[in-house]
C-alpha positions in Angstrom: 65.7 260.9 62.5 67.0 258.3 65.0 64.0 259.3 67.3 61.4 258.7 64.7 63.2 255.5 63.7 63.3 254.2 67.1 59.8 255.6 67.6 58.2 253.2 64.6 60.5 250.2 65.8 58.4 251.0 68.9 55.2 251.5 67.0 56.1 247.8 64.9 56.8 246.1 67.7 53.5 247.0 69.6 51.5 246.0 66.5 53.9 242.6 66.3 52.2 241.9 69.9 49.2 242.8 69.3 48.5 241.0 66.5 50.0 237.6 68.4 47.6 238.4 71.2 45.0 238.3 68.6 46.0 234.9 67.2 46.2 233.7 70.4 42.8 234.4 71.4 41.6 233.5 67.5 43.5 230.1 68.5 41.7 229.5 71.7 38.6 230.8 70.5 38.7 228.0 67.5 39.7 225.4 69.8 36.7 226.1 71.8 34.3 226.1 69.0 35.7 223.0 67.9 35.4 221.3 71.3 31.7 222.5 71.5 31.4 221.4 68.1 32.7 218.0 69.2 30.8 217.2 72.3 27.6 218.3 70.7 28.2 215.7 67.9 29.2 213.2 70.3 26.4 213.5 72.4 24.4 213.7 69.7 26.1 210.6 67.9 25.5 208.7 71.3 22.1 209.5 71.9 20.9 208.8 68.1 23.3 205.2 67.5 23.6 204.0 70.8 21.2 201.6 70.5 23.3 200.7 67.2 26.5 200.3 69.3 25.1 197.8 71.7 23.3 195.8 69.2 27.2 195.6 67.2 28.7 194.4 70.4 25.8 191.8 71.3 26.4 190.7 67.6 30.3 190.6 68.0 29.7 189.2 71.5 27.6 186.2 70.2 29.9 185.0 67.2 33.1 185.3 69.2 31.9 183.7 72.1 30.5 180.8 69.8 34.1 180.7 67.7 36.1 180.6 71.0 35.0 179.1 73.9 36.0 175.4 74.3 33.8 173.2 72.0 33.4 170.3 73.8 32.9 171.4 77.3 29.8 169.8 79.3 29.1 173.0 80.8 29.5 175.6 77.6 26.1 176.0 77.0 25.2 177.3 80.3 28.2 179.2 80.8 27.7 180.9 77.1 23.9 182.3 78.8 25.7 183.7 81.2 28.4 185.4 79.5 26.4 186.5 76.8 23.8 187.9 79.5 26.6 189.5 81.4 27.9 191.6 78.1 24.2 192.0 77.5 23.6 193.7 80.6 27.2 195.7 80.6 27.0 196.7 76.5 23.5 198.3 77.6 25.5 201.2 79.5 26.3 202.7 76.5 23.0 203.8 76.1 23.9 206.3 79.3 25.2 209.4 79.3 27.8 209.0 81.9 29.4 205.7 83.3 30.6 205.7 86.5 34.0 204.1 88.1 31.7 202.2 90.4 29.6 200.7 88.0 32.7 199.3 86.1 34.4 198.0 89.1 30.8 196.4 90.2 30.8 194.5 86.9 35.2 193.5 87.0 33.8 192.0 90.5 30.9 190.6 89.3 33.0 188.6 86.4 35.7 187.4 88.8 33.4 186.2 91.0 32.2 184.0 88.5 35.4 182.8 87.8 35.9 181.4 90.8 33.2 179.5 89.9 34.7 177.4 87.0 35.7 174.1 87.9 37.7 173.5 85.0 41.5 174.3 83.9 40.0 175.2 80.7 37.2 177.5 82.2 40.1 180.0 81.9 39.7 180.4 78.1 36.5 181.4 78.1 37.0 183.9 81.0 39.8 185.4 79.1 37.3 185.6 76.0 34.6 187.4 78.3 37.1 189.9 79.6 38.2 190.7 76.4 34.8 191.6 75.0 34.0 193.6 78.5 37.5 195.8 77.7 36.7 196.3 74.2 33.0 197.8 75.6 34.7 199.9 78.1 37.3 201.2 75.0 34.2 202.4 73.4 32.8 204.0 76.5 35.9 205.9 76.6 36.0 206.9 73.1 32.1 208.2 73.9 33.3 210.4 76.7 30.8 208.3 78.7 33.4 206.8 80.8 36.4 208.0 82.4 38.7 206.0 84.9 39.2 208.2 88.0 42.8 207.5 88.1 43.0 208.8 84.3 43.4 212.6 85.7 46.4 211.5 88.1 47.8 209.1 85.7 51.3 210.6 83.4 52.8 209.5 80.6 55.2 207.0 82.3 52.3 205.2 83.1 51.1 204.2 79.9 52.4 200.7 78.8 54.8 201.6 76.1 53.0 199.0 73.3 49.7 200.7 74.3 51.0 203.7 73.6 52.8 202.9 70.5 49.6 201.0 68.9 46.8 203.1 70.0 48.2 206.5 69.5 51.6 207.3 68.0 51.3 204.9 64.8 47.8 205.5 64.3 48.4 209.3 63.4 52.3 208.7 62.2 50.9 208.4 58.9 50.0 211.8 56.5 46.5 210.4 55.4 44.9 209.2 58.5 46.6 212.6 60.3 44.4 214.9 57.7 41.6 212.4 58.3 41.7 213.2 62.1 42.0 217.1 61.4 39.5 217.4 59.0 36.9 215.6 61.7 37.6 217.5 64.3 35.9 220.3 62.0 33.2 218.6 61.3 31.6 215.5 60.6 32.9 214.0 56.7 31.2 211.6 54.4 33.6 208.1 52.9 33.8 210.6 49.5 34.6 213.3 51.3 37.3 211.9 52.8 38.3 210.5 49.3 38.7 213.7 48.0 40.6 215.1 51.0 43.3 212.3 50.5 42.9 211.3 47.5 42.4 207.7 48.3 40.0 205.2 46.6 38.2 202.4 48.0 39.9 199.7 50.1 42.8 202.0 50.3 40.7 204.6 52.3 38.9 201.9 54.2 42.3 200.3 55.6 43.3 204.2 57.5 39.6 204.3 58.3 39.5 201.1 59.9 43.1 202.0 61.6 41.6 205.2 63.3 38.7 203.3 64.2 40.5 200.3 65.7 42.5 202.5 67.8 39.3 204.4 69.2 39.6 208.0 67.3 37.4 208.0 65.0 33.8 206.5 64.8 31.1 205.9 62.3 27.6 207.0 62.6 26.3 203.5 61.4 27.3 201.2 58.3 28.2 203.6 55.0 27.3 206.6 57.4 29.6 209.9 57.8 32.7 209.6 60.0 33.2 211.3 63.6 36.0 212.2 65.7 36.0 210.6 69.0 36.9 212.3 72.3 39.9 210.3 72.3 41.0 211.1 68.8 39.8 214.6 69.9 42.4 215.1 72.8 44.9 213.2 70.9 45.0 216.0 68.3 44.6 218.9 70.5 47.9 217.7 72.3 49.7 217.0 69.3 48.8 220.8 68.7 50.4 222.4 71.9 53.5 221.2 70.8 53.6 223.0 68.1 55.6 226.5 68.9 
């Protein structure tokens, strides 16, 4: 009797381990779906709206540039040309596939080599402006997967400024709704009502998580009152909030 007991404690135990191995692989074998799923609609999302995308920046570019740089400078006009044809000619790299370190660092030259040009203490306001606009490009290009620093790779958690980190990824998913929001995009693309239902938020409630994923770069909208997206960002964010899990 002992035998046969020890013999299905065997038996059990095998099956125990087997059927982990097979949630294992089920696990991975989701995850890889999903990431195929994901870079398809990325790519997808970036060949169709790019052209969307740089006309919002150029638009963004324009108004803030016309809100913020000093008023009654001699020299604003001309120096507005040139700004706005410098994010012109950078917001027109979203339309690539891939975005090289090289290119970036050609244009971070190319901008502080005009500001050693200005030849005004308040010429540094407007700079400041420009490079804002230029970082919040490059955020999108990231959030694309059309851009990747080469010191990203190399680069560990200690690294990360600790507000940067706070803001753009902890606090953005330390909330329940915009959490489920996240997971249910990284299964496919979801509709404002969708989402709705999923939470069971209305209206300007929704829109204020929305707006919070998509201020910190994980989540993305096809165009105005289109379907919602993961980003890669948002993408990776969630996958390593996943391996912690035991």
């Amino acid at each position: 009797m002992t035998d046969g007991t020890e013999r299905y404690g065997r038996e059990i135990k095998e099956v125990q381990s087997e059927i982990a191995a097979l949630r294992s692989e089920l696990r991975r074998f989701i995850e890889y779906a999903n990431r195929q799923h994901v870079d398809t609609a990325i790519d997808g999302l970036r060949r169709e709206y790019a052209g969307v995308f740089v006309e919002q920046h150029l638009s963004d570019a324009d108004q803030r540039l016309r809100e913020r740089m000093i008023r009654d400078c001699p020299m604003r006009d001309r120096c507005y040309a040139a700004f706005y044809e410098f994010l012109k000619s950078s917001a027109e790299h979203i339309r690539d596939g891939e975005v090289s370190e090289a290119v970036v660092r050609s244009y971070r030259d190319r901008l502080a080599a005009m500001r050693k040009g200005g030849k005004f203490e308040s010429c540094s306001t407007c700079f400041a402006e420009t490079n804002r606009l230029f970082e919040k490009q490059i955020e999108l290009m990231r959030s694309l997967g059309i851009y990747r620093c080469d010191q990203e790779a190399s680069s560990s958690i200690a690294d990360l400024s600790d507000e940067i980190l706070v803001r753009d990824i902890l606090e953005p998913l330390a909330n329940r709704h915009r959490f489920r929001i996240v997971q249910s995009l990284a299964a496919g693309t979801q509709t404002f009502s969708a989402l709705s239902n999923l939470t069971g938020l209305r209206g300007g409630n929704l829109l204020f998580h929305l707006k919070k994923l998509q201020d910190a770069g994980m989540i993305l909208q096809r165009h105005e009152r289109g379907d919602y997206i993961i980003t890669e960002k948002g993408y990776k964010t969630l996958k390593g909030i996943g391996a912690l899990q035991p």
